[in-house]
N, C-alpha and C positions, 0 to 999 in steps of 0.2 A: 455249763462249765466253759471256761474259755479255751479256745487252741493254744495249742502252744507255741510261742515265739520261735521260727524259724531265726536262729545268727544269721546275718548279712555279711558276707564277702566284700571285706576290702577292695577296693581296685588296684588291680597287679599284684595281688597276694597269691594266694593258694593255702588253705586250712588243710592241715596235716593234722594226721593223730601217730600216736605213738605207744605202739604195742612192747612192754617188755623195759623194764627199768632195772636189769641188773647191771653188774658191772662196766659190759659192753656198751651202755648206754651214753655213762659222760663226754666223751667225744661226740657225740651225736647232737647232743640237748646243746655244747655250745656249741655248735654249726647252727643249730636252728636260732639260737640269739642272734648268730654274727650276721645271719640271713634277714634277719626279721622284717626287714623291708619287702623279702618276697614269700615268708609265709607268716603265716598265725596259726599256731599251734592251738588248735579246737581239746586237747587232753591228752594226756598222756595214762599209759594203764599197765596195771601189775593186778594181780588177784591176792595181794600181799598189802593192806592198809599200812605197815610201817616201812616196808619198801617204798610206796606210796607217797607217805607224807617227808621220806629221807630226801627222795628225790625234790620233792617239792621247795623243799625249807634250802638244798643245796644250789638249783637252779631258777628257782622263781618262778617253773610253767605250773600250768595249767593238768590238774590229775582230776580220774574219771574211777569212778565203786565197779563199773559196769564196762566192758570190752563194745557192746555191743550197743552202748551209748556215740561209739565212735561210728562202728558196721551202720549206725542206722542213720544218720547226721547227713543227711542229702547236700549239704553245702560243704562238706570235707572230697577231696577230690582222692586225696592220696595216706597211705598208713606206711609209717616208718617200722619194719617188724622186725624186735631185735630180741626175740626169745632163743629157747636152744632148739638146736639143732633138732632134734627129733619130734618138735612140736611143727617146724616148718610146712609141711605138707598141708595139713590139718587149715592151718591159719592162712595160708595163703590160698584155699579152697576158698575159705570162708569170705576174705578179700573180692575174689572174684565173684563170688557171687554176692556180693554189695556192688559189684562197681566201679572197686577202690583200685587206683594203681596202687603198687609195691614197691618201696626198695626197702630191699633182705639181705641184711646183715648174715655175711659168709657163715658155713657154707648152705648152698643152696636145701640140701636136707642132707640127716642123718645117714641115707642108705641111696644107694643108686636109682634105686626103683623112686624112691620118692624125692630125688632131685627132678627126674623128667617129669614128674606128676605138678611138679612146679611149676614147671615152663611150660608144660601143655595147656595147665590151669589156664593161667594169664595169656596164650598164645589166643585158645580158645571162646574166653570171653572180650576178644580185642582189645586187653590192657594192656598198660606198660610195665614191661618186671626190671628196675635197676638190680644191681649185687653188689652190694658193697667191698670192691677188692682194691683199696683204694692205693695200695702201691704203682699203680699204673700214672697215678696221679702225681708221683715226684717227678719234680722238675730234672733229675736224674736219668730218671728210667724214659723221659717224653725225650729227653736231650739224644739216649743211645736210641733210641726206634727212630726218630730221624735221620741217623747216620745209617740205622739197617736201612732204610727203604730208600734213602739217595744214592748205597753203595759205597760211599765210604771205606767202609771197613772192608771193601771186594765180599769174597764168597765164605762165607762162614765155615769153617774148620774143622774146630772145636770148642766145646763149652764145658762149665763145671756151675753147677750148683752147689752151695755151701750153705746152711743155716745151721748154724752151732749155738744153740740157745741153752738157758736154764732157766727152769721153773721150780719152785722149793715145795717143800712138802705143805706149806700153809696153800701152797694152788692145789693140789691135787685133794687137800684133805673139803672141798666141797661136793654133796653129794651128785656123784655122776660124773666127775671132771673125770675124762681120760676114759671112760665107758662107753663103750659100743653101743648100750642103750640108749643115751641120754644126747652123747654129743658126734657116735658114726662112728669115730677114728679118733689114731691118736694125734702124733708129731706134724704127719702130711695133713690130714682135712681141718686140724685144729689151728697148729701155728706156721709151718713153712706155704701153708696154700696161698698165703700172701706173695711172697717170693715164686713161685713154681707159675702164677698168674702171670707175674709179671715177663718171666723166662717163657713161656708158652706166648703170651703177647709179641710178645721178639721176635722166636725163631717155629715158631707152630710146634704141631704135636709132632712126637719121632713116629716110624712107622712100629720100631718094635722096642720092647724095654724087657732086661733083666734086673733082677732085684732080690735083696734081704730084708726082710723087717724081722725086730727082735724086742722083747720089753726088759729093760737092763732090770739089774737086783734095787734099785734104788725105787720103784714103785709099784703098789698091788693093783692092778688096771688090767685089765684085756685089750688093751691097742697099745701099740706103737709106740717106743720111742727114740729109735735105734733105728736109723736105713742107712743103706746102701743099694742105690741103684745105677745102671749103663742105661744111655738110650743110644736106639740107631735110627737116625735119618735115611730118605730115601736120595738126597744127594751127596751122601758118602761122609756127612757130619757125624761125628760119636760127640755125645755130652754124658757125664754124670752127676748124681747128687747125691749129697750128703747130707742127713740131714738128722739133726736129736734136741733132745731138751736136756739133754744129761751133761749138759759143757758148762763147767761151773768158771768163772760169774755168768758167762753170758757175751757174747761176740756179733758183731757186726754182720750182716747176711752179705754175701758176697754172691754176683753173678758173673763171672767171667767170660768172655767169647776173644777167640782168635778167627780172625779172618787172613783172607790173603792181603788184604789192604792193611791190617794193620791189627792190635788186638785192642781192647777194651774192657775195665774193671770196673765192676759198682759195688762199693761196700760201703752199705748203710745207703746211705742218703745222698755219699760220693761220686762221679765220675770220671774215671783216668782215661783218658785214650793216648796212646800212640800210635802213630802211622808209618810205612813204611818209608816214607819220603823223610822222616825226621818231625814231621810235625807231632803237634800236642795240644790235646783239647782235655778242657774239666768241665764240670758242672757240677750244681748243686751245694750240698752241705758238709764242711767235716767236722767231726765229734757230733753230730748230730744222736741224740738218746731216741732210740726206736725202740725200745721196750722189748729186746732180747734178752733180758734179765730176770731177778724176779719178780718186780712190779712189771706185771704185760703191760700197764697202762703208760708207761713214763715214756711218753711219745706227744710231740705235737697235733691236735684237730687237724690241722691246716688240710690236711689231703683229703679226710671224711671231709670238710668243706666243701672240698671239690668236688667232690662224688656227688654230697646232696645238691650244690651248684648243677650241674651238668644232668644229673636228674629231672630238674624245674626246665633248663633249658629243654631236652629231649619233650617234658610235659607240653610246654609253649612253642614248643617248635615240629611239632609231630614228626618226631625221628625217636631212634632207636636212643638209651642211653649208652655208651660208651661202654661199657660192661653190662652186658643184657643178659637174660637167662639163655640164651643158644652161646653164649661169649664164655659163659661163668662152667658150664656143661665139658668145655674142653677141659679146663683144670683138673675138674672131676674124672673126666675121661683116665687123662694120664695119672691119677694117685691112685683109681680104681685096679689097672693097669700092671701098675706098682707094687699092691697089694695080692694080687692073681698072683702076678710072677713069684712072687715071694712065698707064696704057699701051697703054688704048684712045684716050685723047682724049676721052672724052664722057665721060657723065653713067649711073651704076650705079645700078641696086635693091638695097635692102635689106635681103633678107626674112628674116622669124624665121627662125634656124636648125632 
């Protein structure tokens, strides 16, 4: 019998596979188009033949009967893994032991325990872990973290987190959506972890947080859809968030910070700054659809572009990605945090992950 033909690697490519073709995945599949000059998508995989062929006939890649037709492909470098949350662990084990870097579609896992089980995986077998949190990636939120770290806006004050979203009952009626089992969390690890990344990116973690969480009468779930949290910094900054799916149509995520030099507002895609001196700076996008509504999806690729962009670079450039598993671990930290406080009644630490 003959061997079987090893696929050959383009030059300046990198073969990607692609674990996971639900929902999450459309923004992903066209990044990988819009890239295609720096990868070739080796399959893409669901354990589901009509998920399979849905994706297939919508996007025109390349789909795999077998998960482990990827895991075993010695010319695939890296695997895009965008299952749910409570499968993470599991597959990102698996990962490492092929070989394969990861970027993993938020959040890191289901449970605490098995977010670190992530990052040790890949710390351990010396690969690369991206996380897909790609709000960092608006020309928005790059535009305010440059005024943080130049000083601009002086000493930071206070902050407020806001994400006032809706989801309808056709989201929640999928099985697991909004279950502890399936997906960790509710409001925080599901939908605000996008915004709460980028707010932790900004101004780090607080040292201490109190908090509410509550599941309003609008849905049968065990997590969250209802917060209310304070954080305390240890240089005298208070922030808090707000954060539900219960805001019907659905609203623009707002981060706000006042400093002594002046304050700054991002809603949506937008940025307003004024300064103390009178000046005024924007950036970004307005009316910009980011999919605080009830399609989660009605949002531009452009930023998961970025993500997987910056991904390839970190792969070609032996550095970290820009959102890495010890990066993505802080967010977790503070919704972990969030959720303690919330159902101790008092007041929680912190601390660096």
């Amino acid at each position: 019998m003959a061997a079987p033909i090893t696929p050959s690697v383009a030059p300046g490519r990198r073969r990607i596979g692609v674990i996971g073709l639900g929902m999450a995945s459309a923004p992903h599949a066209q990044s990988l188009i819009d890239l295609r000059d720096r990868v070739e998508v080796a399959g893409c995989f669901s354990p589901s033949a009509e998920r399979r062929a849905a994706f297939a006939a919508r996007h025109g890649l390349p789909t795999v009967d077998r998960m482990e037709a990827l895991l075993e492909d010695p010319t695939l470098s890296a695997v895009l893994l965008l299952t749910p949350p409570d499968s993470h662990a599991e597959l990102v084990a698996r990962c490492a032991a092929a070989g394969k870097h990861v970027l993993l579609e938020k959040p890191l896992d289901a449970t605490p325990e098995g977010a670190r089980a992530v990052v040790s995986a890949m710390e351990a077998a010396g690969l690369t872990l991206g996380v897909v949190l790609q709000h960092r990636f608006r020309a928005s939120v790059e535009r305010l973290a440059g005024l943080m770290r130049d000083g601009t806006l002086g000493r930071p004050l206070s902050a407020a987190v806001s994400v006032r979203w809706w989801r309808d009952a056709a989201y929640y009626a999928q099985p697991g959506r909004g279950m502890k089992a399936r997906d960790g969390g509710g409001v925080l690890l599901t939908q605000a972890i996008h915004t709460l990344d980028a707010f932790v990116g900004l101004l780090g973690l607080p040292e201490r947080v109190a908090g509410f969480a509550a599941t309003s009468v609008l849905r049968r779930m065990d997590t969250e859809d209802v917060v209310a949290a304070a954080l305390s910094y240890g240089n005298g900054m208070l922030a808090t968030i707000d954060a539900t799916t219960a805001a019907y149509p659905g609203y623009p995520e707002r981060i706000e910070i006042a400093g002594t030099g002046g304050s700054a507002v991002l809603s949506g895609d937008r940025l307003e700054v004024r300064l103390v001196g009178g000046e005024r700076i924007s950036a970004g996008q307005d009316g910009a659809t980011l999919g605080g509504g009830a399609d989660p999806m009605a949002f531009s690729h452009q930023h998961h572009r970025a993500v997987l962009s910056d991904f390839l670079d970190a792969l070609d450039e032996g550095r970290r990605p820009r959102v890495d598993g010890r990066e993505a671990l802080k967010v977790h930290r503070l919704i972990d945090a969030i959720l303690d406080a919330a159902a101790g009644g008092t007041t929680v630490e912190v601390a660096e992950p």
